[in-house]
C-alpha positions, 0 to 999 in steps of 0.5 A: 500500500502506498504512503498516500494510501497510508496516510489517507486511510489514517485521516479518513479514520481521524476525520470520523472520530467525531462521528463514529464512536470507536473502541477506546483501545484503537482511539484514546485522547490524552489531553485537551490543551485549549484550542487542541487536543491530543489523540493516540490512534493504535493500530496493528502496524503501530502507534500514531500519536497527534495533536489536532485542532478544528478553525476557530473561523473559517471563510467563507462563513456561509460554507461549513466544512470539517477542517482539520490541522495535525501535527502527527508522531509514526515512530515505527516509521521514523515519521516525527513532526508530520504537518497535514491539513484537511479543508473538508473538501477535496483541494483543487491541485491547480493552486497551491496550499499555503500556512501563514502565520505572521510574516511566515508563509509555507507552503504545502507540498502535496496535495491529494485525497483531501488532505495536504502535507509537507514534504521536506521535514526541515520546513516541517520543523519551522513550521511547528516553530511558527506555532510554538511561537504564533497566536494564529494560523491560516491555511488557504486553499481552494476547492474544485470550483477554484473558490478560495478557502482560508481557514484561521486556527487558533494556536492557544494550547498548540505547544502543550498538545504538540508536547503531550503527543511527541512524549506519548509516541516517544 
């Protein structure tokens, strides 16, 4: 099964944990910090542990979707630091993904099944800088019509949920 494939079956189930009540041994949280939330997914290929947060706003307002921003922990596969975003929506590929917060702007690299990652682990590493740091931050995309999206995620209790998720998969 490829990465993608990986990673897609993971956030499909992470998406759906609000709407599907799961085992308690597959899905446990381990703490709420604020604006994020800190879960570990136990699976028989390994443990992924995460830090999540839902938009505090998104625009446009008339248009609610089920977005997500997760910073996410594979130590069976070496993976520390993993950044993904979901829209709620399919992103269009035509245009480009990006995270702001401040005078900082990166961008996503991949952008498939719904989701966008970043491909190189140093930006990966600023980024979880930029939000150690930041307030706030907004991903940007844009749907299969070409219509702009730009969710704003607080990032009160990042650095506590992003912590308690480095030490759970540690």
């Amino acid at each position: 099964m490829s990465i993608i494939k990986k990673y897609y079956i993971y956030f499909l189930l992470v998406t759906l944990v609000n709407a599907t009540p799961l085992k308690a041994e597959e899905l446990k949280e381990i703490g709420k910090y604020k604006d994020w939330q800190t879960m570990i997914l136990v699976e028989s290929t390994g443990t992924v542990c995460f830090a999540q947060s839902s938009p505090v706003l998104q625009a446009p307002k008339k248009n609610r979707r089920d977005a997500r921003l997760f910073v996410t922990f594979r130590p069976d596969e070496k993976i520390k630091d993993e950044i993904s975003a979901s829209p709620g929506y399919e992103f269009n590929k035509n245009n480009s993904v990006t995270a702001i917060s401040g005078k900082n702007k990166i961008k996503f690299d991949i952008v498939q099944q719904g989701f966008a990652w970043i491909a190189d682990n140093k930006i990966e590493k600023k980024m979880v800088k930029v939000m150690k740091k930041g307030s706030r931050i907004m991903i940007t995309g844009y749907n299969q019509k070409g219509s702009q999206t730009i969710d704003h995620y607080s990032l009160l209790g990042f650095t506590k949920a992003y912590n308690a998720a480095k030490k759970a998969c540690s």
